[in-house]
NUPA-469871 format. One record per atom (N, C-alpha, C, O, CB): x, y, z; chain; atom name. Coordinates in nm, 3 decimals. Glycine has a CB too. Example, Ala and Ser with C-alpha at 12.3 -4.5 7.8 and 13.67 -1.06 7.14 Angstrom:
u->1.319, v->-0.569, w->0.780, kette->A, atom->N
u->1.230, v->-0.450, w->0.780, kette->A, atom->CA
u->1.320, v->-0.330, w->0.780, kette->A, atom->C
u->1.424, v->-0.332, w->0.846, kette->A, atom->O
u->1.131, v->-0.447, w->0.905, kette->A, atom->CB
u->1.285, v->-0.225, w->0.708, kette->A, atom->N
u->1.367, v->-0.106, w->0.714, kette->A, atom->CA
u->1.290, v->0.003, w->0.787, kette->A, atom->C
u->1.341, v->0.114, w->0.804, kette->A, atom->O
u->1.408, v->-0.060, w->0.572, kette->A, atom->CB
//
This chain:
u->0.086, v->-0.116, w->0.000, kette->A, atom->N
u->0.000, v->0.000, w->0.000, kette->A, atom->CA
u->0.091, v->0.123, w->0.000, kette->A, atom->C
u->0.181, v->0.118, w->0.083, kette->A, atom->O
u->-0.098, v->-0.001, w->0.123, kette->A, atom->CB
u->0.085, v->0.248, w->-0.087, kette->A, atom->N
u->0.124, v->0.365, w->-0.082, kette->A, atom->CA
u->0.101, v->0.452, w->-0.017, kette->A, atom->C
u->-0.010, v->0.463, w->0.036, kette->A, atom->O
u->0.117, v->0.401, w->-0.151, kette->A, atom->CB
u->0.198, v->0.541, w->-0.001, kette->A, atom->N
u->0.165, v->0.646, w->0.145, kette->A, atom->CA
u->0.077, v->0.718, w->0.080, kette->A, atom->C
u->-0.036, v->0.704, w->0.127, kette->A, atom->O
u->0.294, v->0.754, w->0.223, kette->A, atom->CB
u->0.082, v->0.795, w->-0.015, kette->A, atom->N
u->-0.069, v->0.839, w->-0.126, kette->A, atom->CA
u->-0.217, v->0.765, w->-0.107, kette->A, atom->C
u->-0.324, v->0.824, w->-0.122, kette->A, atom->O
u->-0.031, v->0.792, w->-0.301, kette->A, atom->CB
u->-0.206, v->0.674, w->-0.084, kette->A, atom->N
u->-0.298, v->0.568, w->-0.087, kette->A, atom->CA
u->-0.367, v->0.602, w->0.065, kette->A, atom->C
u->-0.481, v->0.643, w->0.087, kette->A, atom->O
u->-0.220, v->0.408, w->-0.110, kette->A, atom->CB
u->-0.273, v->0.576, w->0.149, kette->A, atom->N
u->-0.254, v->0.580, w->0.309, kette->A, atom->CA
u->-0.374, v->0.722, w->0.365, kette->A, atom->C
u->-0.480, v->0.733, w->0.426, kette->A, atom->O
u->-0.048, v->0.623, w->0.351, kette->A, atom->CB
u->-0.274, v->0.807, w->0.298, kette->A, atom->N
u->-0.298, v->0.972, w->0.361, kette->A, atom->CA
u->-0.453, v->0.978, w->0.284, kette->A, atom->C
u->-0.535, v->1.044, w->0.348, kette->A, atom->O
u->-0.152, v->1.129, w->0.290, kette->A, atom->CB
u->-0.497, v->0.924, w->0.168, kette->A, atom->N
u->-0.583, v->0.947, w->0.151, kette->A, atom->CA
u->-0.708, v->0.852, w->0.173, kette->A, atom->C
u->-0.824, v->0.887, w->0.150, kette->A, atom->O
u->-0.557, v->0.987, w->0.066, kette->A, atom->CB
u->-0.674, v->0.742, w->0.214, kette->A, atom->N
u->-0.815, v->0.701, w->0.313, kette->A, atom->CA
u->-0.799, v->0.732, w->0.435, kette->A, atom->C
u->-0.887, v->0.696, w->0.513, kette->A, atom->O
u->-0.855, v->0.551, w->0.324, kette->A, atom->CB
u->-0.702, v->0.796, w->0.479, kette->A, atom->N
u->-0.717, v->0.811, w->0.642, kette->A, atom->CA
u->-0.787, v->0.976, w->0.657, kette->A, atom->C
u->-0.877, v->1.021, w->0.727, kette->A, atom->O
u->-0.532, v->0.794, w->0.736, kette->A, atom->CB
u->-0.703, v->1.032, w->0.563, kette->A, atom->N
u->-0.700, v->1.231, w->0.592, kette->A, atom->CA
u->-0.614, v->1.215, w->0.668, kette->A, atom->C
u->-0.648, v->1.267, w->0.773, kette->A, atom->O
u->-0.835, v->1.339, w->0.666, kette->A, atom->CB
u->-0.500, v->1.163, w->0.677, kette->A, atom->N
u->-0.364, v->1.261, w->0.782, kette->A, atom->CA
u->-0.286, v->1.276, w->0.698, kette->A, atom->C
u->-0.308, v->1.245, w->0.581, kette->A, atom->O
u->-0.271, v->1.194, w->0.919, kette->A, atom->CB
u->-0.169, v->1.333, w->0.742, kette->A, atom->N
u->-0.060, v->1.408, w->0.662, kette->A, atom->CA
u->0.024, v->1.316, w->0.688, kette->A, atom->C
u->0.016, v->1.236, w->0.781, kette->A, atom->O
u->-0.013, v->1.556, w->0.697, kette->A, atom->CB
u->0.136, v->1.326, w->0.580, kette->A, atom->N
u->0.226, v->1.228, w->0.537, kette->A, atom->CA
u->0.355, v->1.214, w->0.677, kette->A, atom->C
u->0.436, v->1.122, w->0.692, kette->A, atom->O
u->0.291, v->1.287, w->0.370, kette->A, atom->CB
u->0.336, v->1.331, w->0.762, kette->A, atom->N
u->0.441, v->1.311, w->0.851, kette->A, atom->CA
u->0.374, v->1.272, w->0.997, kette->A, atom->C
u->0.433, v->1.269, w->1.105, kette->A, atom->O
u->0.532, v->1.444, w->0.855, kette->A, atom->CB
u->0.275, v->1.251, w->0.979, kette->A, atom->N
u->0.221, v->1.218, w->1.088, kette->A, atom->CA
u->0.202, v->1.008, w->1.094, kette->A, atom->C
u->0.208, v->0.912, w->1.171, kette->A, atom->O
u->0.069, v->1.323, w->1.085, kette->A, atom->CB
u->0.180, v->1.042, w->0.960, kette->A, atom->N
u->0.162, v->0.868, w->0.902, kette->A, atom->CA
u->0.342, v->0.817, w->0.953, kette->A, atom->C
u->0.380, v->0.724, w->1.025, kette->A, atom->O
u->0.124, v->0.852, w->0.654, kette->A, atom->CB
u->0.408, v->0.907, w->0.891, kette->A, atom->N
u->0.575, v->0.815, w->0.927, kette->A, atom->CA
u->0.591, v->0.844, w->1.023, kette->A, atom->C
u->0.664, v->0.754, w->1.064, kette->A, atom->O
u->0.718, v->0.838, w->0.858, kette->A, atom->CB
u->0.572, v->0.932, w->1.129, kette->A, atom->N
u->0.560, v->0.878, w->1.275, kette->A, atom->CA
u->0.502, v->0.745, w->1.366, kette->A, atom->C
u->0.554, v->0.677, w->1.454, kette->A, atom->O
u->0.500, v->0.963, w->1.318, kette->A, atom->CB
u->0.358, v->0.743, w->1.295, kette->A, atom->N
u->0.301, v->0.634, w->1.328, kette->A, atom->CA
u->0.348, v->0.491, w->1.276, kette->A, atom->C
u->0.332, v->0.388, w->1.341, kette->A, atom->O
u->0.181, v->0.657, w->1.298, kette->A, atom->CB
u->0.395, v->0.496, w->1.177, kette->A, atom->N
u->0.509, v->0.403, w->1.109, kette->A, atom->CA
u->0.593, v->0.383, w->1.234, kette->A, atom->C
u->0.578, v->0.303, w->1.325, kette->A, atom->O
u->0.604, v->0.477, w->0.970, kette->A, atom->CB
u->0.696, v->0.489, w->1.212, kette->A, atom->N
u->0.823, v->0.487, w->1.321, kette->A, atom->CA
u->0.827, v->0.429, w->1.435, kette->A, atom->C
u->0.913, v->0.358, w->1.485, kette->A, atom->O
u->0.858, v->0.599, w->1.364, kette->A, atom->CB
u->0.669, v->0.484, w->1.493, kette->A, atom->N
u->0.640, v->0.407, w->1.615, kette->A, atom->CA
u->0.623, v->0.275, w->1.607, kette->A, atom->C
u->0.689, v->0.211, w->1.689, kette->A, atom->O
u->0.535, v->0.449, w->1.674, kette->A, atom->CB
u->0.547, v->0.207, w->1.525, kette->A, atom->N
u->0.513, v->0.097, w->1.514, kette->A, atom->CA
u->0.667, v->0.009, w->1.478, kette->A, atom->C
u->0.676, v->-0.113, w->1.499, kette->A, atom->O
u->0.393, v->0.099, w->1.412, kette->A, atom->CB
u->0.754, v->0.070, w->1.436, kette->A, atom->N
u->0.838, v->-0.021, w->1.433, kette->A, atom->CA
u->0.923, v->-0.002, w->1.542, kette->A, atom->C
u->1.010, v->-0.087, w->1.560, kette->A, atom->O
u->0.898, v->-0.027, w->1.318, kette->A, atom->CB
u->0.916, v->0.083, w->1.610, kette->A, atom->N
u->1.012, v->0.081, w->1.757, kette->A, atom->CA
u->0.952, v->-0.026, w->1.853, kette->A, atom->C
u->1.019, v->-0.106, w->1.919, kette->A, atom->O
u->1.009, v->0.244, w->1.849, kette->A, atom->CB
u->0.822, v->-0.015, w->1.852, kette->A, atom->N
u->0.729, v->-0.132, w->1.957, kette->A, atom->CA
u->0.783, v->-0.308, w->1.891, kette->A, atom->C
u->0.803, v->-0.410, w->1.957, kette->A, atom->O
u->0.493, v->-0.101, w->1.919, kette->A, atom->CB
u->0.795, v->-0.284, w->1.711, kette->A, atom->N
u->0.800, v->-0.458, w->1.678, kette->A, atom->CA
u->0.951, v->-0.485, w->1.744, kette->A, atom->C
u->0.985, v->-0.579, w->1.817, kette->A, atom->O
u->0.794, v->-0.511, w->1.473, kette->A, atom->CB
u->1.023, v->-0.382, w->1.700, kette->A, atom->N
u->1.180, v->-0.447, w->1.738, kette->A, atom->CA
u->1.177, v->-0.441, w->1.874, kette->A, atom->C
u->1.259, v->-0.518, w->1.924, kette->A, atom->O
u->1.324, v->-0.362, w->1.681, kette->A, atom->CB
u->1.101, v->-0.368, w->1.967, kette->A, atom->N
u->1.129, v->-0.425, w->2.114, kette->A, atom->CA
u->1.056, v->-0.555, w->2.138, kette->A, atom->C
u->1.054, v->-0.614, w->2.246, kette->A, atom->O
u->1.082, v->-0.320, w->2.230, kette->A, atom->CB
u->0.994, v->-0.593, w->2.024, kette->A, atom->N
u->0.913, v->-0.693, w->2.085, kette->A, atom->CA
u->0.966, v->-0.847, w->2.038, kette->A, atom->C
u->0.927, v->-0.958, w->2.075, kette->A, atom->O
u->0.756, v->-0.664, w->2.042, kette->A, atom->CB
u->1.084, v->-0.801, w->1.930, kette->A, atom->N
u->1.135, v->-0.876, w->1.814, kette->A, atom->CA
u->1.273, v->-0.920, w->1.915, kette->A, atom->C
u->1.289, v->-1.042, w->1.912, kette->A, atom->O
u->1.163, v->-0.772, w->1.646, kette->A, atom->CB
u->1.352, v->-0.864, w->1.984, kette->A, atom->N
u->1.503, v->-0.845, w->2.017, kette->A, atom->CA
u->1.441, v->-0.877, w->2.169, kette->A, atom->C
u->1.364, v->-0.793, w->2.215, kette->A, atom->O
u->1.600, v->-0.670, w->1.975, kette->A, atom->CB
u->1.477, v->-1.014, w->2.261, kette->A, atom->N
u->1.520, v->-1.007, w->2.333, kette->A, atom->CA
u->1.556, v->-0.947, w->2.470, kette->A, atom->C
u->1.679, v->-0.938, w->2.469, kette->A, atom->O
u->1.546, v->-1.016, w->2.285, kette->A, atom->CB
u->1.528, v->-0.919, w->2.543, kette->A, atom->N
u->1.685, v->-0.822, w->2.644, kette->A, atom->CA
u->1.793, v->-0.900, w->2.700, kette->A, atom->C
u->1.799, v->-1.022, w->2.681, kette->A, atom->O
u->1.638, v->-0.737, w->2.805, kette->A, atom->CB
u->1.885, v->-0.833, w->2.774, kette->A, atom->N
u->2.023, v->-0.908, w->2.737, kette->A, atom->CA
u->1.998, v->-1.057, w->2.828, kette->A, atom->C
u->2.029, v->-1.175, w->2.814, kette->A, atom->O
u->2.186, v->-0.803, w->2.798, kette->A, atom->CB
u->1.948, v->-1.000, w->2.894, kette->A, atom->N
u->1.956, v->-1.133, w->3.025, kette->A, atom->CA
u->1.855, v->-1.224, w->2.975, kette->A, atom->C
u->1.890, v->-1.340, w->2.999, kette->A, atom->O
u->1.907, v->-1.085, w->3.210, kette->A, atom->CB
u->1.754, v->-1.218, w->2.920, kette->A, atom->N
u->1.680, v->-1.292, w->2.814, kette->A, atom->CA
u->1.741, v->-1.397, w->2.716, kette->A, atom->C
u->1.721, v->-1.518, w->2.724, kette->A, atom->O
u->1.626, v->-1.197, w->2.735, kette->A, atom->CB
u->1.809, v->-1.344, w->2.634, kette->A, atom->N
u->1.930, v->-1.325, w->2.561, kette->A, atom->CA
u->2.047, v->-1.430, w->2.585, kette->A, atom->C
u->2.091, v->-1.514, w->2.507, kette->A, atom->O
u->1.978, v->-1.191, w->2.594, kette->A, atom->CB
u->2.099, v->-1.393, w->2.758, kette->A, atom->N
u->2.170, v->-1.520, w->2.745, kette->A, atom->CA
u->2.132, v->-1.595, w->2.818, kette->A, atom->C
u->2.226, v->-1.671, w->2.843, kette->A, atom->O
u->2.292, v->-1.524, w->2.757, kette->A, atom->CB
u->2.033, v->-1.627, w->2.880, kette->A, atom->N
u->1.974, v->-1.705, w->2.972, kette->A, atom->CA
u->1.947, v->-1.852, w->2.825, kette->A, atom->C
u->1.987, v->-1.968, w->2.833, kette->A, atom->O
u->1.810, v->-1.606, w->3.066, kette->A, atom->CB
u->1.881, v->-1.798, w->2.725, kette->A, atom->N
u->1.860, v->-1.839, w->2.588, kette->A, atom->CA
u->2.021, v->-1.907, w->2.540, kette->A, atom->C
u->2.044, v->-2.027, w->2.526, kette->A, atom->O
u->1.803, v->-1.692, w->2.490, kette->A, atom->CB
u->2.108, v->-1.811, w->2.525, kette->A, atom->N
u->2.280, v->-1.912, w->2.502, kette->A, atom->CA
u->2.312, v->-1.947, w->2.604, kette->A, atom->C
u->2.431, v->-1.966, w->2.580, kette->A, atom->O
u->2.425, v->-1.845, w->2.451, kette->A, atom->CB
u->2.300, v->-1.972, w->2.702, kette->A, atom->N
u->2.300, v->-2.070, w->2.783, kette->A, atom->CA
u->2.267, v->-2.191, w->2.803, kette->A, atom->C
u->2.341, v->-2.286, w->2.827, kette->A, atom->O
u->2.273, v->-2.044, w->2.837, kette->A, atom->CB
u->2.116, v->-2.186, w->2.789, kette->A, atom->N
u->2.014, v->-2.333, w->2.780, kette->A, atom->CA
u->2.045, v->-2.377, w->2.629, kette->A, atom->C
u->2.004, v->-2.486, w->2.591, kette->A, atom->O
u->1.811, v->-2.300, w->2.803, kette->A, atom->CB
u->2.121, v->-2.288, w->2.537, kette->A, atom->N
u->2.146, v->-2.370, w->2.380, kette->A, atom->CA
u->2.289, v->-2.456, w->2.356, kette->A, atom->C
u->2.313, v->-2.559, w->2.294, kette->A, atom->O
u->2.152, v->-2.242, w->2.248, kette->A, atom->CB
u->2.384, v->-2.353, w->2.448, kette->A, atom->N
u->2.504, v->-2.448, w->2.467, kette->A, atom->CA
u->2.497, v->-2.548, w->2.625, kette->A, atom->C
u->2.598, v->-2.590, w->2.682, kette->A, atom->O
u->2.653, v->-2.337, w->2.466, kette->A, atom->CB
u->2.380, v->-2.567, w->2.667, kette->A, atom->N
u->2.389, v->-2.679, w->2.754, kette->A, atom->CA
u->2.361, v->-2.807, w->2.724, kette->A, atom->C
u->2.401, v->-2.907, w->2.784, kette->A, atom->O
u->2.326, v->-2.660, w->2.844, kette->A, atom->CB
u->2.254, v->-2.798, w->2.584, kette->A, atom->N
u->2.243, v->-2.886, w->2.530, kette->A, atom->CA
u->2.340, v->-2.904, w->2.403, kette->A, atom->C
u->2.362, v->-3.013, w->2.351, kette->A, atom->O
u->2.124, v->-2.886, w->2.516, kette->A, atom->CB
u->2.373, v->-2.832, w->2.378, kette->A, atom->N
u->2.516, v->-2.855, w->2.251, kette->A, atom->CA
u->2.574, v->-2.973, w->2.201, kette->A, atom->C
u->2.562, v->-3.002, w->2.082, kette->A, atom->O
u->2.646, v->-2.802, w->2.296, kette->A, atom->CB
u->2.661, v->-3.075, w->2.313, kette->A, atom->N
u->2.711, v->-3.140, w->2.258, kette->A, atom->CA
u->2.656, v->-3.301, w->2.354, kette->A, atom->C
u->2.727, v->-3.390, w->2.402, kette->A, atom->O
u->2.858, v->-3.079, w->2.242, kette->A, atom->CB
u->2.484, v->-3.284, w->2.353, kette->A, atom->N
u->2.399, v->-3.379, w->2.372, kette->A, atom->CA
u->2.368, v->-3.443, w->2.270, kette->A, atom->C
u->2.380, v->-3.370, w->2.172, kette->A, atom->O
u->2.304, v->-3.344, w->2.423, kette->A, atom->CB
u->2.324, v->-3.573, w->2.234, kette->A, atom->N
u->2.292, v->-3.687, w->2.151, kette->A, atom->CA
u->2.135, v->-3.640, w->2.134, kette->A, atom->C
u->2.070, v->-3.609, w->2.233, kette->A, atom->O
u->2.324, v->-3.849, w->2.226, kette->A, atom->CB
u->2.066, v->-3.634, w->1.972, kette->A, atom->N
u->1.915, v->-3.617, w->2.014, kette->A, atom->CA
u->1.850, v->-3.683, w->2.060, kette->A, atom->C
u->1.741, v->-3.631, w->2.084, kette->A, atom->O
u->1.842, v->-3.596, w->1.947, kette->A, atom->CB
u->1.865, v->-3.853, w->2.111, kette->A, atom->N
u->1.805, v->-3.922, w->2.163, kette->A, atom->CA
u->1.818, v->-3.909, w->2.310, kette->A, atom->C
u->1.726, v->-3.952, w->2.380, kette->A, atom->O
u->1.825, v->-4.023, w->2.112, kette->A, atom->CB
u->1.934, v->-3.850, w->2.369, kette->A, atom->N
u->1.938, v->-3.840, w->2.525, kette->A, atom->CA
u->1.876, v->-3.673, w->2.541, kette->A, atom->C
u->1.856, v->-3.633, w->2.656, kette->A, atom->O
u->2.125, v->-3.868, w->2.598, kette->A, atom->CB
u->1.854, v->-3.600, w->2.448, kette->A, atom->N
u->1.760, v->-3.469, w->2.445, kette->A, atom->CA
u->1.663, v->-3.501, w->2.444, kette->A, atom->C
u->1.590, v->-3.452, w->2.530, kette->A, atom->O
u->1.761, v->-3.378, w->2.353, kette->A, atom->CB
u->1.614, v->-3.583, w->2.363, kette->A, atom->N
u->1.513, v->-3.607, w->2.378, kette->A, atom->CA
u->1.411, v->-3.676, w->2.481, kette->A, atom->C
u->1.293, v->-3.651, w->2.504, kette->A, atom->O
u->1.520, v->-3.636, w->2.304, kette->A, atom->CB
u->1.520, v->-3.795, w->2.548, kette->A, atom->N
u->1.476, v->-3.833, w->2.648, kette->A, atom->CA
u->1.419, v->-3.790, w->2.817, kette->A, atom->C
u->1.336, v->-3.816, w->2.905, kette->A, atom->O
u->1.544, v->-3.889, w->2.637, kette->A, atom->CB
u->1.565, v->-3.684, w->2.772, kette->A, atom->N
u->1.506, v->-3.564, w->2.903, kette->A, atom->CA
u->1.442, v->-3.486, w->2.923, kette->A, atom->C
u->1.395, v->-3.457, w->3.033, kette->A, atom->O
u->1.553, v->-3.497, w->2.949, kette->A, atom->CB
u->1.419, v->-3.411, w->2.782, kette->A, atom->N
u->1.268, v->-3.314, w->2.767, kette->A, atom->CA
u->1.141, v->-3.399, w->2.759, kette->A, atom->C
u->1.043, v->-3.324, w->2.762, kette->A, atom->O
u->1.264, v->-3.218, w->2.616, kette->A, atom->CB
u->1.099, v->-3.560, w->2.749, kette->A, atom->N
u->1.033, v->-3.620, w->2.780, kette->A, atom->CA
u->0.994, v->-3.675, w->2.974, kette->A, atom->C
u->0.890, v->-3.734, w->3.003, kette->A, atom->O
u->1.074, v->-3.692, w->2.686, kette->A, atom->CB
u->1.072, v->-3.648, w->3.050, kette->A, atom->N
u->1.105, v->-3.712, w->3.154, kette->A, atom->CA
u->1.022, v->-3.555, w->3.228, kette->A, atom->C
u->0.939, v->-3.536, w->3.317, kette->A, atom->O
u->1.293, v->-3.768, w->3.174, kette->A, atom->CB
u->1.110, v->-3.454, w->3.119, kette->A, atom->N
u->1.098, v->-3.318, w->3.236, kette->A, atom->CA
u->0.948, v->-3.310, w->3.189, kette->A, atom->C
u->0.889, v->-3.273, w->3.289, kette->A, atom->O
u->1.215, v->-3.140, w->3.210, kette->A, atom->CB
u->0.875, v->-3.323, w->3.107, kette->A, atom->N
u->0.727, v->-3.312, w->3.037, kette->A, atom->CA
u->0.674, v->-3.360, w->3.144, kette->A, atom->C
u->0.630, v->-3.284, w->3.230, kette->A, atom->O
u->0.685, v->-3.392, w->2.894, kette->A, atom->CB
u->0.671, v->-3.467, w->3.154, kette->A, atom->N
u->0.603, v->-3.565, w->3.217, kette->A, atom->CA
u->0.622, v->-3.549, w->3.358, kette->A, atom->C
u->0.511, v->-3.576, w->3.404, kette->A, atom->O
u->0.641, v->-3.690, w->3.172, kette->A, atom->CB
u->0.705, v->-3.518, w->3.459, kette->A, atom->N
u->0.732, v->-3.473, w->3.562, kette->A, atom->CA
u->0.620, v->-3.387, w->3.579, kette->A, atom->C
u->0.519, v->-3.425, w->3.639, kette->A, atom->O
u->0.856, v->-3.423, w->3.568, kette->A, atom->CB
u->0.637, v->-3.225, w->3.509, kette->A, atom->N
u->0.558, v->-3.139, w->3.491, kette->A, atom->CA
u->0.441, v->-3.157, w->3.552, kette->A, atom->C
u->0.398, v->-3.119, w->3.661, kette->A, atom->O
u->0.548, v->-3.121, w->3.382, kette->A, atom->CB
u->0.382, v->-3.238, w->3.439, kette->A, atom->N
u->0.217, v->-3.261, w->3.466, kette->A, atom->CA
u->0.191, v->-3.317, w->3.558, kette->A, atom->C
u->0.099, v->-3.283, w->3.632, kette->A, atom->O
u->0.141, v->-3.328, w->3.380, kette->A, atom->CB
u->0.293, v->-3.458, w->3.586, kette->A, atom->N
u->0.261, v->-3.489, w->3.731, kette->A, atom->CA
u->0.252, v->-3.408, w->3.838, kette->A, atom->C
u->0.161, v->-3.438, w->3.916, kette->A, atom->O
u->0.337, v->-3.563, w->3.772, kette->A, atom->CB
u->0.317, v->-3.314, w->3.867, kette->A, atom->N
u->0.314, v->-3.192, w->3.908, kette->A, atom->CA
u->0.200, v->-3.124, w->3.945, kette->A, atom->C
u->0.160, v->-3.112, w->4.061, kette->A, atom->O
u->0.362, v->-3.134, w->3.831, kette->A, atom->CB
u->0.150, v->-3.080, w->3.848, kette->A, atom->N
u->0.034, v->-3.029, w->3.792, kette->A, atom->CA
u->-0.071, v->-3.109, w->3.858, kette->A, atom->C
u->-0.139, v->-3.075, w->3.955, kette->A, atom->O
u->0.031, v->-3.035, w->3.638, kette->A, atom->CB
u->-0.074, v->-3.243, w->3.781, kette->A, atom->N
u->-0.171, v->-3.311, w->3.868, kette->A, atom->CA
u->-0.218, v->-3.305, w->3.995, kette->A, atom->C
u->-0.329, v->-3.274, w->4.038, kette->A, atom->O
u->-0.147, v->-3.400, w->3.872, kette->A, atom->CB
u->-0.083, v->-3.350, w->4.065, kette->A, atom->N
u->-0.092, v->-3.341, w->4.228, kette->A, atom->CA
u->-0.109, v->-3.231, w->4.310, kette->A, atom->C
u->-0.130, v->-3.254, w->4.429, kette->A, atom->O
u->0.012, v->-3.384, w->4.282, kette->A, atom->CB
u->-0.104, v->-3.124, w->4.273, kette->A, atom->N
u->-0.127, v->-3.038, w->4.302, kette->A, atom->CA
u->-0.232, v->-2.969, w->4.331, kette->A, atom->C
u->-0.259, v->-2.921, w->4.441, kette->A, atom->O
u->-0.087, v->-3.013, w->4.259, kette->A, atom->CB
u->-0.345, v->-2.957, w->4.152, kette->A, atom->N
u->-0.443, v->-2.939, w->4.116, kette->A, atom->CA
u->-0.558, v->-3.036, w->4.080, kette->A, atom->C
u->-0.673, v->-2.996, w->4.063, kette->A, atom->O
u->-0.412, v->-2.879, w->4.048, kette->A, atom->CB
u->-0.533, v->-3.124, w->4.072, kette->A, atom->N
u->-0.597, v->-3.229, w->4.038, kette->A, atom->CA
u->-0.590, v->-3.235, w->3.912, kette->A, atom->C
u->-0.496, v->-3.172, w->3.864, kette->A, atom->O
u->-0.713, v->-3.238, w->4.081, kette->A, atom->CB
u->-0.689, v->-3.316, w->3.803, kette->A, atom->N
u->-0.649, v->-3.308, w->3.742, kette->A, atom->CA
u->-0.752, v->-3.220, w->3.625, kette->A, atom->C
u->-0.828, v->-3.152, w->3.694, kette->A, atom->O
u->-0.596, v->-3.415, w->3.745, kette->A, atom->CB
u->-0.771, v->-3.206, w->3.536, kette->A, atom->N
u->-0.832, v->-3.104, w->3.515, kette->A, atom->CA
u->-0.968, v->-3.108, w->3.454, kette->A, atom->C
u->-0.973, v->-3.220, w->3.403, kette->A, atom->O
u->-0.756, v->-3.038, w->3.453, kette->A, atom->CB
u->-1.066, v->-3.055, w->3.434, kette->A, atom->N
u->-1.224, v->-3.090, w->3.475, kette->A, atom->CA
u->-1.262, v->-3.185, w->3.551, kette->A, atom->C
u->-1.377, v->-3.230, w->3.554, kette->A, atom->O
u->-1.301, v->-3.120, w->3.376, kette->A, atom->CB
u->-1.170, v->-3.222, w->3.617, kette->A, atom->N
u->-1.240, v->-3.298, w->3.805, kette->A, atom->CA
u->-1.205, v->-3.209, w->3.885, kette->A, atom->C
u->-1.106, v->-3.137, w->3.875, kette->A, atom->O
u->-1.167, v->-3.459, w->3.888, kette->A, atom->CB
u->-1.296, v->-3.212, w->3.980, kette->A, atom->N
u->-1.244, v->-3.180, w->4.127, kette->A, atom->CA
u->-1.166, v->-3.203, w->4.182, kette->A, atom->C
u->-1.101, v->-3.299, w->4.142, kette->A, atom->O
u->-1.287, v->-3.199, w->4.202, kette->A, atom->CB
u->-1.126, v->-3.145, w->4.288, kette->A, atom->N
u->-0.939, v->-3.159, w->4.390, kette->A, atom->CA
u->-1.005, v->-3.201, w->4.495, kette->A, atom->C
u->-1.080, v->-3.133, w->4.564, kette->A, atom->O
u->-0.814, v->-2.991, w->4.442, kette->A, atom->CB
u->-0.962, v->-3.375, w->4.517, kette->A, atom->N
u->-1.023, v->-3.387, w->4.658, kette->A, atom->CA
u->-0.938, v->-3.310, w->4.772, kette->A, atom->C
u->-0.819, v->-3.279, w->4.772, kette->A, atom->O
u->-1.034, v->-3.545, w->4.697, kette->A, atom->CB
u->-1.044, v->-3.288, w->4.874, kette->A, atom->N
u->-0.982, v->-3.220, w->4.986, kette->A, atom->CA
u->-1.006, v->-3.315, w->5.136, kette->A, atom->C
u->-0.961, v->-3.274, w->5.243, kette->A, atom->O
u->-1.056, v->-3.061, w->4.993, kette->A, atom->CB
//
């Protein structure tokens, strides 16, 4: 779509539109990028698994799944039943 196009189904002016642009792309890239501790918390958990076998990755993100819910379960019961008390 053209900014011609833009300014004229809206009625605003062309510098008000690339503001609203501008903005909109300051909000995607904060929403796009991370923060740092985000960031490496992320290379961290990627080189911990690094120089793992996919079958022993796999086995442990199955173990930790399943833990989870057990979890979950016991806790909450389980879900559209009631929690005995």
């Amino acid at each position: 779509m053209s900014l011609r196009r833009i300014m004229r189904q809206t009625g605003l002016p062309p510098e008000v539109l690339l503001d609203l642009a501008l903005e909109m792309l300051d909000i995607a890239s904060r929403k796009l990028s991370p923060s740092p501790i985000k960031r490496q918390a992320v290379g961290l958990g990627a080189a911990r698994w690094r120089n793992v076998a996919p079958e022993e990755r796999s086995e442990a993100l199955r173990r930790a799944a399943q833990a989870r819910w057990a979890k979950q379960r016991s806790v909450g019961g389980e879900p559209g039943k009631p929690s005995k008390k």
